[in-house]
C-alpha positions as CSV (number, residue, x, y, z in Angstrom):
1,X,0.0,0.0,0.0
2,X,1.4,3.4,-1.0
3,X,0.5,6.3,1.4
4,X,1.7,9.4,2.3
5,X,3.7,9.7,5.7
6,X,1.1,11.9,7.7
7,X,4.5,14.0,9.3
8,X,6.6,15.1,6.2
9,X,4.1,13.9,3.3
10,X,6.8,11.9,2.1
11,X,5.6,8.8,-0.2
12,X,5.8,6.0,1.9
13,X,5.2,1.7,0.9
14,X,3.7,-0.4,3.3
15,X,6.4,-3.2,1.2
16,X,9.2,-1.2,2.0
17,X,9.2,1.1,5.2
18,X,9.1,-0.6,8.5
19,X,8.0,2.4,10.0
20,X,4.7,2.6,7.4
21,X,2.5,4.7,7.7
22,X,5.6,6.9,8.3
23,X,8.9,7.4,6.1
24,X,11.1,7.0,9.1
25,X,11.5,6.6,12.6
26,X,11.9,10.3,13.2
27,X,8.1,11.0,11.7
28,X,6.7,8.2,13.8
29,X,8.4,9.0,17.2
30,X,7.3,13.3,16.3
31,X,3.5,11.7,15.8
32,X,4.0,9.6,18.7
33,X,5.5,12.7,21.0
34,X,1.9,14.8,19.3
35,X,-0.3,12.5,21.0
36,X,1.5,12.9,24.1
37,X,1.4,16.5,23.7
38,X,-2.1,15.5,23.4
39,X,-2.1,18.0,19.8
40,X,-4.4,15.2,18.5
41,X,-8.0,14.6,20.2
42,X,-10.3,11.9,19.4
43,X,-13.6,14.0,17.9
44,X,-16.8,12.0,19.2
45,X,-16.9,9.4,22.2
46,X,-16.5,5.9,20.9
47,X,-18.7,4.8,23.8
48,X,-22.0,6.4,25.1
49,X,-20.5,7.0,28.5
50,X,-23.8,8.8,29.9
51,X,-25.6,5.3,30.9
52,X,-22.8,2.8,31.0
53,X,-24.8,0.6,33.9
54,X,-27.9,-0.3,31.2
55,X,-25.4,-1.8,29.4
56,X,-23.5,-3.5,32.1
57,X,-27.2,-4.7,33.6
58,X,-28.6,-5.5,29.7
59,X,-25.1,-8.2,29.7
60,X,-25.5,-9.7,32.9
61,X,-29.4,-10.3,32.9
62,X,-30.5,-13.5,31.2
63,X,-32.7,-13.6,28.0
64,X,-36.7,-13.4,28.7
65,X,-38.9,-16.0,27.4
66,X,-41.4,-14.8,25.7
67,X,-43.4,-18.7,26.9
68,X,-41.9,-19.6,30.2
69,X,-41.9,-23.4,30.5
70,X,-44.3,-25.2,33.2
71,X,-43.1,-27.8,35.3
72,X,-46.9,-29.0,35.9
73,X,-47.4,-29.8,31.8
């Protein structure tokens, strides 16, 4: 796969660089120092976090029968 390193805008092969998407180490280890610079943010929770226990409680309850069996049949 041929891309563009997202640093320098270098061309950059998937086949060639080990350091794909970047051209080099340098470009990945700036990227990697961005994110801990926290210059990049994540636009839109991945997870609705404003009712995580409904999904927690929707897990851990069992299915509902819609015909419960009877022992007395």
């Amino acid at each position: 796969m041929k891309l563009r390193c997202p640093i320098c805008k270098k061309p950059t092969d998937s086949e060639t660089s080990p350091e794909f998407p970047f051209c080099s180490n340098r470009c990945r280890e700036h990227d990697l120092g961005n994110w801990a610079m926290e210059k990049y943010k994540v636009a839109v929770p991945m997870i609705d976090e404003s009712e995580p226990e409904d999904i927690e409680n929707e897990a851990n309850e069992p299915a509902h029968r819609e015909h419960p069996e009877h022992d007395d049949e």
